[in-house]
Structure formats: C-alpha cells, structure tokens
C-alpha positions as CSV (number, residue, x, y, z in Angstrom):
1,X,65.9,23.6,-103.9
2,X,62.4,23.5,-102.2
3,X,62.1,25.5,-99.1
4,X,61.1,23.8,-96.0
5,X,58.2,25.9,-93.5
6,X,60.1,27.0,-90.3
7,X,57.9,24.5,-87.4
8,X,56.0,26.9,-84.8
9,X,56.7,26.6,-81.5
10,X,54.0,27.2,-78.7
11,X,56.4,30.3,-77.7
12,X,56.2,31.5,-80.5
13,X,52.7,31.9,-81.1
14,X,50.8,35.0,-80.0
15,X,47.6,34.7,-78.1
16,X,45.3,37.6,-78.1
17,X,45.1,39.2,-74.5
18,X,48.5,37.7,-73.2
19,X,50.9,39.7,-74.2
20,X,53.7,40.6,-71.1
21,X,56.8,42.3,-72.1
22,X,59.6,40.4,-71.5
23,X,61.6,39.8,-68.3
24,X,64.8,41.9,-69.7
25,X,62.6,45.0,-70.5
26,X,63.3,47.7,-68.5
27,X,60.4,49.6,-66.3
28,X,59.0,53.1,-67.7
29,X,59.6,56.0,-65.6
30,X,59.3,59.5,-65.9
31,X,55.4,60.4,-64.8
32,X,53.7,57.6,-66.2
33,X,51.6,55.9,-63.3
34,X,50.8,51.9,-63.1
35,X,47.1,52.0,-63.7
36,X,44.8,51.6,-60.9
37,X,42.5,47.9,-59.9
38,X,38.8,49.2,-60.1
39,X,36.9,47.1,-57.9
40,X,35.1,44.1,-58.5
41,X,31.3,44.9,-58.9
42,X,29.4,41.5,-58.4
43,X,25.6,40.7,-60.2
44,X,24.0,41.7,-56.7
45,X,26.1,44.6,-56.2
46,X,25.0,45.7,-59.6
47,X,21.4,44.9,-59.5
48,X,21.4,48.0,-56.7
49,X,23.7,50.7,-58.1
50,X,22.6,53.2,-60.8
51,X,23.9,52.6,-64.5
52,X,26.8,55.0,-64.8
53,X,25.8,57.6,-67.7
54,X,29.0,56.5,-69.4
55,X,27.4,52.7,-69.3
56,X,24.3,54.3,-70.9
57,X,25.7,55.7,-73.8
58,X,27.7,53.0,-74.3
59,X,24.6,50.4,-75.1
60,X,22.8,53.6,-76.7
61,X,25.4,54.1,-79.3
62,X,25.3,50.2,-79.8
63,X,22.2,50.7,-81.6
64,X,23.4,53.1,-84.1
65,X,23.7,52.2,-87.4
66,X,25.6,54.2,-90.5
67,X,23.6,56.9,-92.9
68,X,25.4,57.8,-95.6
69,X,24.9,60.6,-98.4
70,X,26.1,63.6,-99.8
71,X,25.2,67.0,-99.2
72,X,26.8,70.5,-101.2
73,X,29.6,71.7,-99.3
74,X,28.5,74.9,-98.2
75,X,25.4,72.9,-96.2
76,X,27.6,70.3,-94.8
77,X,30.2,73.5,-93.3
78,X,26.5,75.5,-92.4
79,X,25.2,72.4,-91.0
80,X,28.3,71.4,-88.7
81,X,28.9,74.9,-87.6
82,X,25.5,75.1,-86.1
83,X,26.0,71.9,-84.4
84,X,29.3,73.4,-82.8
85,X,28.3,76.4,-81.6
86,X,24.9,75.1,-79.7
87,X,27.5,72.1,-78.7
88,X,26.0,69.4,-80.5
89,X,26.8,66.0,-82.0
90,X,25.9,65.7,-85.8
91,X,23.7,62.9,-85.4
92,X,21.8,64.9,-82.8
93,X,21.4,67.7,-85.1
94,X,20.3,65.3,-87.7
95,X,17.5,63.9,-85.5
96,X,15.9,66.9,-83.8
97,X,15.9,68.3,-87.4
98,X,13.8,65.1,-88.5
99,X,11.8,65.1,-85.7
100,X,10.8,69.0,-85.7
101,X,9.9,68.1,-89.4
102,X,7.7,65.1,-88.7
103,X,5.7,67.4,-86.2
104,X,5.2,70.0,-88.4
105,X,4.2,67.5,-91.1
106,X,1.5,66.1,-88.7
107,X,3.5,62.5,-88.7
C-alpha cells in the first residue's frame, strides 16, 4: 500500500514574521507588561538626531570577522583575567595588545 502526501493547506503553512497565538489562548498575567510602540523615526527626522551609541556598535561589530587559534591554557585563563579585571572585551585586549606591538616594532 503506497502512502498518499497529506495536501497543505494555506492555514496550515507558517510564514516567517506572522505568527499570532490563537483566538482560544488565554492572556499572560502575573507582572509581564505588553511591550511598549517606540516611535516612528522618519529619514528627515533621522538625518538630524545623533546615532544612538547602541546603533554604533551595532554597524561596528558588523565588520568583525572570526580569528581562530589556540593558545596553552594557562595564557588563555592569564589573558582573560586581565581583560576582566580592567573590564575589557577579549577582542579589545587582543587589539591594543597588537597595536602596542606594532608601535614598538616601528610599523
């Protein structure tokens, strides 16, 4: 006996970004708040307010790409402790270090 592909209906077809829970669903309660509309920023009003800093890092971490190798363990626990304790991001670490050796190479 061959088996016979159930037919799709439109309903039941998912389409990224329109998810809604359905009509029985009860409503959550206990703290949780409906999120709040942020306003609609248009291309003039944008062209006049300042880039917000999280905007910045957003298209500065866009330009980061992955460097991967391995280190002995006791310099990868020495080198993310220092980063901690003078509150520092790896990566930042990484490139100060590089650039304070470039200078002191004359590059």
């Amino acid at each position: 006996m061959s088996k016979k592909p159930a037919d799709l209906s439109s309903g039941l077809v998912a389409v990224k970004g329109a998810a809604m829970p359905s009509s029985d669903m009860p409503a959550r309660t206990g703290g949780i708040s409906p999120p709040v509309p942020q306003p609609i920023v248009t291309v003039a009003d944008a062209a006049s307010e300042p880039v917000p800093p999280a905007t910045a890092k957003a298209e500065k971490e866009q330009n980061l790409a992955p460097l991967n190798f391995r280190v002995s363990a006791a310099f990868r626990r020495d080198f993310k402790t220092y980063a901690a304790t003078h509150d520092l991001k790896l990566n930042e670490l990484l490139r100060l270090s590089f650039d304070a050796y470039r200078q002191q190479k004359g590059d």
